[in-house]
DOZAGU-44030 format. One record per residue (C-alpha): residue number from 1; x, y, z; residue in one letter. Coordinates in nm, 2 decimals. Each point is the difference from the previous one (the first is absolute). Layout:
<nodes>
{nr=NUM; X=X; Y=Y; Z=Z; rest=A}
...
</nodes>
This chain:
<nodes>
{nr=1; X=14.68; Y=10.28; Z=-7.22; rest=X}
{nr=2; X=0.35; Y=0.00; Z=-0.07; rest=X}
{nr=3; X=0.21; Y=-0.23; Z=0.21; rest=X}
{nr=4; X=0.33; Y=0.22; Z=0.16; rest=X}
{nr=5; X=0.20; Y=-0.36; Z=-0.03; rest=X}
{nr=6; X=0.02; Y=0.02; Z=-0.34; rest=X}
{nr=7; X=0.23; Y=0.25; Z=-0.06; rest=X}
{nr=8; X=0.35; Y=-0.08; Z=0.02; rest=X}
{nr=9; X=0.30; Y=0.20; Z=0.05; rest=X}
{nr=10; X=0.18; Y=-0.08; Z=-0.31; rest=X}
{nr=11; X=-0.33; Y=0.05; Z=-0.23; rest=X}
{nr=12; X=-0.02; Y=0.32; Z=0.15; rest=X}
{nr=13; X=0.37; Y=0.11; Z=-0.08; rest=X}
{nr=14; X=-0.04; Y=-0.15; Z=-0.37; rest=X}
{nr=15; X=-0.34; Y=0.17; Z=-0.03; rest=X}
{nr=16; X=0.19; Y=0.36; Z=0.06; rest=X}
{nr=17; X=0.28; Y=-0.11; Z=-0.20; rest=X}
{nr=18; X=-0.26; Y=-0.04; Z=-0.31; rest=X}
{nr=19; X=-0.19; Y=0.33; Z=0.07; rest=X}
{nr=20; X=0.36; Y=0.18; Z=0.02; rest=X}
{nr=21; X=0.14; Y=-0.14; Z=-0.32; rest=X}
{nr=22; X=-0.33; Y=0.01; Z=-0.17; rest=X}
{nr=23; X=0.07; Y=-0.32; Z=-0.16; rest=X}
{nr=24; X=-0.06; Y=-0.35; Z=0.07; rest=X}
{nr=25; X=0.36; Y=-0.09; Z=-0.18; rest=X}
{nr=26; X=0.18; Y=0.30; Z=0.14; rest=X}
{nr=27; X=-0.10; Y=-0.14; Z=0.36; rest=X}
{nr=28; X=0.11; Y=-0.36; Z=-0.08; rest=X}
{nr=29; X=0.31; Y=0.12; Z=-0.12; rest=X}
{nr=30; X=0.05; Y=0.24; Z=0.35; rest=X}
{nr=31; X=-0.12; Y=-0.28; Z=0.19; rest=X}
{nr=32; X=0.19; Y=-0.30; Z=-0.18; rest=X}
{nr=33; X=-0.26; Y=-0.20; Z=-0.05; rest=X}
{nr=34; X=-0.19; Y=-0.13; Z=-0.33; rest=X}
{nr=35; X=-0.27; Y=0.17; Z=-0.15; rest=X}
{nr=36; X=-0.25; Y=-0.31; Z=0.10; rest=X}
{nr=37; X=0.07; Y=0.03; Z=0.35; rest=X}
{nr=38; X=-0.01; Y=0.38; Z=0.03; rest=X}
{nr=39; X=-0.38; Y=0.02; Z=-0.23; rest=X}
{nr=40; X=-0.07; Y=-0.37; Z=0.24; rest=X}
{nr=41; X=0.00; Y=0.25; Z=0.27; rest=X}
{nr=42; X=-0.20; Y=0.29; Z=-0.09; rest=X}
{nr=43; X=-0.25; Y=-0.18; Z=-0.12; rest=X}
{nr=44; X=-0.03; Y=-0.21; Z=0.32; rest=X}
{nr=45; X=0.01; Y=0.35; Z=0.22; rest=X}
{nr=46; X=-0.24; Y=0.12; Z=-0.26; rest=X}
{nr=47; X=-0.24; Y=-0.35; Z=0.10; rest=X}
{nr=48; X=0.09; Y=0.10; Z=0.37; rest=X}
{nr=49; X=-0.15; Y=0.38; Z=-0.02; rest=X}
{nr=50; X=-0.29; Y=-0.14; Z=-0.26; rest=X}
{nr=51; X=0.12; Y=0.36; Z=-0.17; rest=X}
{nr=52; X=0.16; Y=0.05; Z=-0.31; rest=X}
{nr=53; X=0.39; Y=0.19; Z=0.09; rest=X}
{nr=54; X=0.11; Y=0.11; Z=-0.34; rest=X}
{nr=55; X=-0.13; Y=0.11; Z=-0.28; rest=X}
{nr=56; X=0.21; Y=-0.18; Z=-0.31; rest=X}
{nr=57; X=0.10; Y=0.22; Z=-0.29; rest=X}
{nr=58; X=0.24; Y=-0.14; Z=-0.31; rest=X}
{nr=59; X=0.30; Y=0.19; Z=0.14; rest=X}
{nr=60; X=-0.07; Y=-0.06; Z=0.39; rest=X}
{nr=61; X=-0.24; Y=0.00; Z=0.30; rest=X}
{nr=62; X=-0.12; Y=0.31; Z=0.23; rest=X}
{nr=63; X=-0.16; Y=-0.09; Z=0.30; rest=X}
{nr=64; X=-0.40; Y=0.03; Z=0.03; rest=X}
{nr=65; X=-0.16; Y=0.20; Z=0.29; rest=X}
{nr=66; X=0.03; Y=-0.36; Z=0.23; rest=X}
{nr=67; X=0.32; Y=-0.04; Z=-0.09; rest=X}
{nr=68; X=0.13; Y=0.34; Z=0.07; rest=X}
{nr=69; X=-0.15; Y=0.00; Z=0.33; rest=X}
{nr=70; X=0.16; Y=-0.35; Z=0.06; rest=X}
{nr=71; X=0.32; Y=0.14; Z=-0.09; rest=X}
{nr=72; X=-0.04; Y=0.30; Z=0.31; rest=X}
{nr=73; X=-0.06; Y=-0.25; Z=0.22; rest=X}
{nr=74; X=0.28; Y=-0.30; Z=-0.11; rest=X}
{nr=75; X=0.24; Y=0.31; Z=0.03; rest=X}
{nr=76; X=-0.13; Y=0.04; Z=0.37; rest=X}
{nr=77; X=-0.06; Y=-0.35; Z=0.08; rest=X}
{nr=78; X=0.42; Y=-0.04; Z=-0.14; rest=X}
{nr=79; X=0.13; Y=0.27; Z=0.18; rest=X}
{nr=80; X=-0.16; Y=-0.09; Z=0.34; rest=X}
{nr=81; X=0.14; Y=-0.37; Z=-0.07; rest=X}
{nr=82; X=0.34; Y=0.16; Z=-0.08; rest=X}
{nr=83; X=0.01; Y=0.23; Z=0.28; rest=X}
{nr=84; X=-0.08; Y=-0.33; Z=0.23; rest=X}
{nr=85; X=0.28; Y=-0.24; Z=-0.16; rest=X}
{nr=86; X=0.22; Y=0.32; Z=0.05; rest=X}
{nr=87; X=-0.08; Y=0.08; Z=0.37; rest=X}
{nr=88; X=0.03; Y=-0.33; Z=0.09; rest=X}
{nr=89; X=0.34; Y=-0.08; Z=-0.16; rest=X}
{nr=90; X=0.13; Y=0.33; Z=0.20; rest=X}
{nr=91; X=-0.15; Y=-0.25; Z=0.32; rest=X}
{nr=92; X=0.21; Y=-0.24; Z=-0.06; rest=X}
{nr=93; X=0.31; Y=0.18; Z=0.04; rest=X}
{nr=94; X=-0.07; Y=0.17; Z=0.31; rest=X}
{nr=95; X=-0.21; Y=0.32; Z=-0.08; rest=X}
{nr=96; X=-0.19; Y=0.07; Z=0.27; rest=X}
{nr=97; X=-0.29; Y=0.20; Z=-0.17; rest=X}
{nr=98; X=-0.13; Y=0.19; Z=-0.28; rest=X}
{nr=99; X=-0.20; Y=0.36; Z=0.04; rest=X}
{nr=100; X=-0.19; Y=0.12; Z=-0.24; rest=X}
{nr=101; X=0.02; Y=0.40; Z=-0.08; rest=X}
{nr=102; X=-0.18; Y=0.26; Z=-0.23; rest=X}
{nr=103; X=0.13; Y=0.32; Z=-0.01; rest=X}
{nr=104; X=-0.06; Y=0.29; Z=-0.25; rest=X}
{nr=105; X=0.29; Y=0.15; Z=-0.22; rest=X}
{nr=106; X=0.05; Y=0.31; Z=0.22; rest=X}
{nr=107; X=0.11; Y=-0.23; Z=0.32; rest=X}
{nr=108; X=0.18; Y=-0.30; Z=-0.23; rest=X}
{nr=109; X=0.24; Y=0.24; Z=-0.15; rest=X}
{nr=110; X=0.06; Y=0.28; Z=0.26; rest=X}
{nr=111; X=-0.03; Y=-0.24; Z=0.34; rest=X}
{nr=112; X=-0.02; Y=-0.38; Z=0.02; rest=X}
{nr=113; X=0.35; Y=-0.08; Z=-0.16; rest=X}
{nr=114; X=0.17; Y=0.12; Z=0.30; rest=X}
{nr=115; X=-0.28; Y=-0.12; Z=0.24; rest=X}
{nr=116; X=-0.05; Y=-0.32; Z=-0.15; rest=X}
{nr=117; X=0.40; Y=-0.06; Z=0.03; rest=X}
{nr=118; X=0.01; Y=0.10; Z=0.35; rest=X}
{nr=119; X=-0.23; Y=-0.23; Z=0.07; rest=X}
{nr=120; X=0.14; Y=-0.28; Z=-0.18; rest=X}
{nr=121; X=0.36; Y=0.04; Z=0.13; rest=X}
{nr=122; X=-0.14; Y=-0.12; Z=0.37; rest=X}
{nr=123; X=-0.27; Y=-0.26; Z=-0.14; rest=X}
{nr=124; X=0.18; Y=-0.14; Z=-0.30; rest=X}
{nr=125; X=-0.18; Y=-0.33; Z=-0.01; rest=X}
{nr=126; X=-0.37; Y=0.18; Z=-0.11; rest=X}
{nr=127; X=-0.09; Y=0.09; Z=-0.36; rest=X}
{nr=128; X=-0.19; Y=0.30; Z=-0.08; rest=X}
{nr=129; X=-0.19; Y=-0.01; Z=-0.33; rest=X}
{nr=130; X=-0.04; Y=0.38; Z=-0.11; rest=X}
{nr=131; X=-0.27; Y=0.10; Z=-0.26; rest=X}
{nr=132; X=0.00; Y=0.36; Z=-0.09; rest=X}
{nr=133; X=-0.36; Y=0.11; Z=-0.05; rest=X}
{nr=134; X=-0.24; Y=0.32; Z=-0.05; rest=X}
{nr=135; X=-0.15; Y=0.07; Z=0.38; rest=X}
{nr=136; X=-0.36; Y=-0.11; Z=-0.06; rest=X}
{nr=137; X=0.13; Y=-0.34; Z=-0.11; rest=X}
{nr=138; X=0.26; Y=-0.01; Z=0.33; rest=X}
{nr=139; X=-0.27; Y=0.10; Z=0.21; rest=X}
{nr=140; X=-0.20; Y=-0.28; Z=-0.15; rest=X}
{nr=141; X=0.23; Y=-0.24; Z=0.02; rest=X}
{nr=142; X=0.03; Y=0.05; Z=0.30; rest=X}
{nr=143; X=-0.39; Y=-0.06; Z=0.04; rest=X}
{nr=144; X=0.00; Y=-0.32; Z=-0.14; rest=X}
{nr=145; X=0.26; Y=-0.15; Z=0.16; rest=X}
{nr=146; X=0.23; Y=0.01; Z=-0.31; rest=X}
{nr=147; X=0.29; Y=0.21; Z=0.19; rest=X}
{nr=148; X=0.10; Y=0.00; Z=0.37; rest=X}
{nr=149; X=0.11; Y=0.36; Z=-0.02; rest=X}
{nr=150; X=-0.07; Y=0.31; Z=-0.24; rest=X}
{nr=151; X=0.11; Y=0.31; Z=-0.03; rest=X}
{nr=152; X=-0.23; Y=0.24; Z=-0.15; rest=X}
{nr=153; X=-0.10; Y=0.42; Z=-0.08; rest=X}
{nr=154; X=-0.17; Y=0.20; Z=0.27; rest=X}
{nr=155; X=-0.23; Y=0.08; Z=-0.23; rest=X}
{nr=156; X=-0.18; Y=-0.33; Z=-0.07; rest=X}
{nr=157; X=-0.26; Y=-0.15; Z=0.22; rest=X}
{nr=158; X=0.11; Y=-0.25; Z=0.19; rest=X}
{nr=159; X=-0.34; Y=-0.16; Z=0.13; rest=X}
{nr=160; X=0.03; Y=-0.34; Z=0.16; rest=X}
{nr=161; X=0.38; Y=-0.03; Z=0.12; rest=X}
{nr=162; X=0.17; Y=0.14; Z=0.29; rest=X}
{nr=163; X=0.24; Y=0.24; Z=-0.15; rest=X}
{nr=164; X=0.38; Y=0.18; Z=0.17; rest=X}
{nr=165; X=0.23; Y=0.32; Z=-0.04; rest=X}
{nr=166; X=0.26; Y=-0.16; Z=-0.23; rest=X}
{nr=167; X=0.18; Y=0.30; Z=-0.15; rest=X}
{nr=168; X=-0.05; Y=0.38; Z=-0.14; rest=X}
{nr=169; X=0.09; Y=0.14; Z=-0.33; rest=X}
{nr=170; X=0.04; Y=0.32; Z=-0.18; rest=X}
{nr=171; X=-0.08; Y=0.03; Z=-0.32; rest=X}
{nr=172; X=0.21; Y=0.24; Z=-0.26; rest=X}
{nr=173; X=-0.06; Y=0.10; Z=-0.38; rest=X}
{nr=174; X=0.27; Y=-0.09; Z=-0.22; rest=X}
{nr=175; X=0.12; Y=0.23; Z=-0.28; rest=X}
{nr=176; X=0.25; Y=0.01; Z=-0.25; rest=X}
{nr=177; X=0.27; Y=0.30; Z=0.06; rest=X}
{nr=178; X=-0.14; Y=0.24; Z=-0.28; rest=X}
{nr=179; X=-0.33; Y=-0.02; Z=0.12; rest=X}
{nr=180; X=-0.18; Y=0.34; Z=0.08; rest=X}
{nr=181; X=-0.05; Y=-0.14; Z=0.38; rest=X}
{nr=182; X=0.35; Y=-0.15; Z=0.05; rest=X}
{nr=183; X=0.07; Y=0.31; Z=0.17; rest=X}
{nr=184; X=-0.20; Y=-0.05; Z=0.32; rest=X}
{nr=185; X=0.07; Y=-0.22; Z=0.29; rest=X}
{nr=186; X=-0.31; Y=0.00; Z=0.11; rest=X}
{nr=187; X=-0.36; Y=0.07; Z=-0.19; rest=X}
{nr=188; X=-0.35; Y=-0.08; Z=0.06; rest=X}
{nr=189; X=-0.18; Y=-0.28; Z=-0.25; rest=X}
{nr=190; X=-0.23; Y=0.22; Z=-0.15; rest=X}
{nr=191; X=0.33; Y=0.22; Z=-0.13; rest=X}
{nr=192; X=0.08; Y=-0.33; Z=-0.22; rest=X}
{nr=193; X=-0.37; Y=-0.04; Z=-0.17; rest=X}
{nr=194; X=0.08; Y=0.20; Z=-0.28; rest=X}
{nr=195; X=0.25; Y=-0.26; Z=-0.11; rest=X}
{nr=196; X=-0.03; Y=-0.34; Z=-0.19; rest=X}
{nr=197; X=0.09; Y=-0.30; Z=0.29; rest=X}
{nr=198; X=0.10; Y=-0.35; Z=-0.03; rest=X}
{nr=199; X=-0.16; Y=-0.21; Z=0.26; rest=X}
{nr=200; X=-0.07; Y=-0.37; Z=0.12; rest=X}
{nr=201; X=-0.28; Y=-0.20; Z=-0.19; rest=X}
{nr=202; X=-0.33; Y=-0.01; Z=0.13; rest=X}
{nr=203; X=-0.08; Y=-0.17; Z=0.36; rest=X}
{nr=204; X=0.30; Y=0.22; Z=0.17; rest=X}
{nr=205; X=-0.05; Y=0.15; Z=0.31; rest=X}
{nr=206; X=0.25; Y=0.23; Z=-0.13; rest=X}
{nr=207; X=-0.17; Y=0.14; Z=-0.29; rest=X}
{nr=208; X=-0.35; Y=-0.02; Z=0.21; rest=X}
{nr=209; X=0.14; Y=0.28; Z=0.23; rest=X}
{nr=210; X=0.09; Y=0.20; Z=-0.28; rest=X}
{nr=211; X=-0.30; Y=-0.01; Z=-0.17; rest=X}
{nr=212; X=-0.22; Y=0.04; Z=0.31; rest=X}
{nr=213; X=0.27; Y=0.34; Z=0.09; rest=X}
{nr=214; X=-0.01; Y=0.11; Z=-0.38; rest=X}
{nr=215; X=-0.46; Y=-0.01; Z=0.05; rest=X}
{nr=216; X=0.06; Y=0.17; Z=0.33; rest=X}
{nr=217; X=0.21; Y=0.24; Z=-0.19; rest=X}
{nr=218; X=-0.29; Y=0.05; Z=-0.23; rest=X}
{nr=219; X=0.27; Y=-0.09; Z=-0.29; rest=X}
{nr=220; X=0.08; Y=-0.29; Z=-0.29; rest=X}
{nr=221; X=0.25; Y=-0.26; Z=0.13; rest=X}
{nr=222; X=0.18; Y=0.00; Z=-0.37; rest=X}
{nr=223; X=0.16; Y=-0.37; Z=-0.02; rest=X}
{nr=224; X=0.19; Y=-0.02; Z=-0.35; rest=X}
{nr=225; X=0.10; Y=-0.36; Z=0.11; rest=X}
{nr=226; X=-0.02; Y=-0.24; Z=0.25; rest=X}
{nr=227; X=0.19; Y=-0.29; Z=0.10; rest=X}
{nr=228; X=0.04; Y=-0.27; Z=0.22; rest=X}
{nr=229; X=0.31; Y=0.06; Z=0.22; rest=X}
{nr=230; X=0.20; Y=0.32; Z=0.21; rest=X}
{nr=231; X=0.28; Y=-0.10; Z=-0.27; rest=X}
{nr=232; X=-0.22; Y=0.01; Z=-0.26; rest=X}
{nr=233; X=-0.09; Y=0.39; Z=0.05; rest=X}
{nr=234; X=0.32; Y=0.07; Z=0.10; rest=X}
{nr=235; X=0.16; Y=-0.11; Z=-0.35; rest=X}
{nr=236; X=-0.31; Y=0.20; Z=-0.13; rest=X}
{nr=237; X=0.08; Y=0.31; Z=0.14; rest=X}
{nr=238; X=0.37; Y=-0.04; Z=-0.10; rest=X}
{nr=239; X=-0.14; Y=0.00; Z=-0.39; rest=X}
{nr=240; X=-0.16; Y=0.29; Z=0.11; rest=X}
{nr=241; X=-0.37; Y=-0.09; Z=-0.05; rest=X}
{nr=242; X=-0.11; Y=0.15; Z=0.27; rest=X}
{nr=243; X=0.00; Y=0.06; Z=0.37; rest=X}
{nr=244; X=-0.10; Y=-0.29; Z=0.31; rest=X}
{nr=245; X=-0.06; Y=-0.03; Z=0.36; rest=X}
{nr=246; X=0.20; Y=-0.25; Z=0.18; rest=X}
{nr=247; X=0.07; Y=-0.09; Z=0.35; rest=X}
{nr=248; X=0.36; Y=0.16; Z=0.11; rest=X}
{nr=249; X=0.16; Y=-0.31; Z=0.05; rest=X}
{nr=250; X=-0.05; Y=-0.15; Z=-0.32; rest=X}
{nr=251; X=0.19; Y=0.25; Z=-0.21; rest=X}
{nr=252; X=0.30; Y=-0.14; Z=-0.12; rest=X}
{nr=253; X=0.28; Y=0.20; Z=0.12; rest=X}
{nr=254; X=0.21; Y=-0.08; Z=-0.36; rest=X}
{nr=255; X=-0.30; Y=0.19; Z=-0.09; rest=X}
{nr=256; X=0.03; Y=0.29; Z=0.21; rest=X}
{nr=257; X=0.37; Y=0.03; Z=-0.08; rest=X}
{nr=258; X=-0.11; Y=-0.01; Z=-0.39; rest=X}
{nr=259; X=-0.16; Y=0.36; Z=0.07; rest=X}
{nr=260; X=-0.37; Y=-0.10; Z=0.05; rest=X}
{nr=261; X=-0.21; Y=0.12; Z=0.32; rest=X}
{nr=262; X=-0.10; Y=-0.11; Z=0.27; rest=X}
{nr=263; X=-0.28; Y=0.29; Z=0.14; rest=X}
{nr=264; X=-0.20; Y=-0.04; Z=0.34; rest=X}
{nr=265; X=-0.37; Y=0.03; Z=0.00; rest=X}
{nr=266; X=-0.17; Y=0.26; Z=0.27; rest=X}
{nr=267; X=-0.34; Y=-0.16; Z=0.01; rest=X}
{nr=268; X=-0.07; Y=-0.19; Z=0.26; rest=X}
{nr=269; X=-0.12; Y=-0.26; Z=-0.18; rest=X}
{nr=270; X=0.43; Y=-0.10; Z=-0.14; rest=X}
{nr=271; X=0.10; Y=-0.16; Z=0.36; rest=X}
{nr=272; X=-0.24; Y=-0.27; Z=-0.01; rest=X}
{nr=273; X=0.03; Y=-0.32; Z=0.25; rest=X}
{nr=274; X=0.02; Y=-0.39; Z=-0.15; rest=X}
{nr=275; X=-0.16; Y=-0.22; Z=0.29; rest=X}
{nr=276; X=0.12; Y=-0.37; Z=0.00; rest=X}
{nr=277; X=-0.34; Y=-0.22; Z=0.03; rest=X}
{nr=278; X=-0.09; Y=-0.35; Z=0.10; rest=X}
{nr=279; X=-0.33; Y=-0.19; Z=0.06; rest=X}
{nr=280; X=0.01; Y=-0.09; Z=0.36; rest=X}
{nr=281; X=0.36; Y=0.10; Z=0.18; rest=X}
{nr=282; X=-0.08; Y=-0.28; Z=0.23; rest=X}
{nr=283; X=-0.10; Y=-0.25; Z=-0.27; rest=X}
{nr=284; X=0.41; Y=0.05; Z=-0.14; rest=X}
{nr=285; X=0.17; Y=-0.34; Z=-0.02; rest=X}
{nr=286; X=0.31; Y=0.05; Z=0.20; rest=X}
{nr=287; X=0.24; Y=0.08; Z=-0.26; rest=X}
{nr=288; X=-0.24; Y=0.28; Z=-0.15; rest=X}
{nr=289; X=-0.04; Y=0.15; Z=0.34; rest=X}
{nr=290; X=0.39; Y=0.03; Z=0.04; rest=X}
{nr=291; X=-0.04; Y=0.20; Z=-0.34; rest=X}
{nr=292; X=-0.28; Y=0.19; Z=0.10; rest=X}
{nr=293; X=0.21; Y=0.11; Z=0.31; rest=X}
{nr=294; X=0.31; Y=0.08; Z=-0.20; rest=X}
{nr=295; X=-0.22; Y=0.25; Z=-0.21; rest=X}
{nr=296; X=-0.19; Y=0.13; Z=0.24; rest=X}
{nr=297; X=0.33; Y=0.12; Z=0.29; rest=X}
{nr=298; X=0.21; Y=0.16; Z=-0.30; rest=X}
{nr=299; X=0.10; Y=0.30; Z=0.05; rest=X}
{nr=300; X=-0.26; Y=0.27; Z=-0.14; rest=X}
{nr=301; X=0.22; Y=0.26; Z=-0.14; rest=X}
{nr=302; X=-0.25; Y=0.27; Z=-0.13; rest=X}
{nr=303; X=0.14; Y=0.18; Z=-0.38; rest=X}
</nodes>
């Protein structure tokens, strides 16, 4: 059985530096060290594991299967190490705690800045680490113990965690100004199915309710491309390849005021409600809890 002690930071960070560069000398030559003492310590971590790590070729090394999956976990194993040297630097000058949130794209770009600075202007001394994530991997985050607080999609079970009315959204299609629909103001989805969209990759919660309102529709959700941000769809739909739904409040007005528009959805289905979840309320540490109060006695404006 492999003994946990015998893996060292350093050998770790040289180990990722080697599968990264692809090359033994490359890696001694990031790592200013010798050759001899970079191959010294592969070939020890290689003893350690009892598994072969790379696969030599004249012109390099690729990582085997073991090696690969020791590279996923060094990664981890470094990032939870950096994350601790980090968080307890910010301890010694006087921060006061860290809180850990999730939250998916629709609530990072349309709500939290101006929450999360609210509630930093009166508790200066925390630090909030902010990952934005689809809502399945909030909510299970959120599971695990891996955030303190997500926000996540109405339409994503939520099994396991207690979950609160965080804020409501309306949703809009986007159109370039000589589009055949930029004449409405308002229009029902299943008007827009005859036309090519751009929408968010797969995972979305977003593009989930459009496909599941496109089936009940009975029609073909047509996505020419997809992409990974509101931005990204918005620049797509300014180079005119085709139409997108987005929530109201992440349309750039620059945008608006370049002649695209902005058109409300009918369906019911376009207001939709992003809850703010957490494992146990009363399992918070303090300075979460103060968050998770913030958030939850904003005001609830409704679009």
């Amino acid at each position: 059985m492999i003994n946990p002690t015998h893996f060292d930071l350093q050998t770790l960070r040289l180990f990722l530096l080697v599968a990264d560069q692809g090359s033994l000398t490359k890696a001694a030559e990031r790592g200013h060290l010798t050759l001899s003492a970079v191959s010294k310590r592969v070939a020890e971590l290689e003893r350690a594991t009892d598994c072969a790590l790379f696969v030599r070729h004249p012109r390099g090394l690729t990582p085997t299967a073991a090696g690969a999956e020791l590279v996923r976990h060094a990664r981890d194993v470094l990032l939870s190490v950096d994350r601790m040297a980090g968080h307890m630097s910010d301890y010694a000058i006087g921060v006061r705690g860290h809180i850990r949130i999730w939250a998916n794209t629709s609530a990072v770009v349309q709500f939290l800045p101006g929450d999360l600075a609210a509630f930093l202007d009166t508790h200066a001394g925390i630090r909030i680490s902010l990952e934005e994530r689809l809502s399945e991997a909030v909510i299970d985050a959120v599971d695990r113990g891996e955030a303190d607080l997500g926000i996540f999609a109405d339409n994503v079970p939520a099994q396991g965690i207690e979950k609160y009315f965080y804020r409501q959204d309306r949703l809009v299609v986007l159109v370039p100004p000589d589009h055949p629909l930029a004449e409405h103001d308002e229009i029902d989805f299943d008007a827009t199915l005859d036309y090519d969209f751009v929408g968010l990759n797969q995972g979305s919660s977003l593009l989930r309710r459009m496909r599941d309102a496109a089936l009940a529709a009975e029609r073909v959700l047509k996505l020419r491309i997809q992409v990974a941000s509101f931005d990204a769809i918005c620049r797509m739909i300014e180079a005119r390849l085709g139409i997108g739904v987005l929530p109201q409040a992440a349309v750039r007005q620059e945008l608006l005021g370049a002649g695209l528009r902005a058109i409300r959805l009918r369906d019911a289905w376009a207001r939709r409600t992003l809850w703010l979840g957490v494992k146990r309320a009363t399992g918070l540490l303090p300075e979460a809890y103060k968050l998770f109060e913030h958030l939850q006695h904003l005001p609830k404006d409704t679009p």
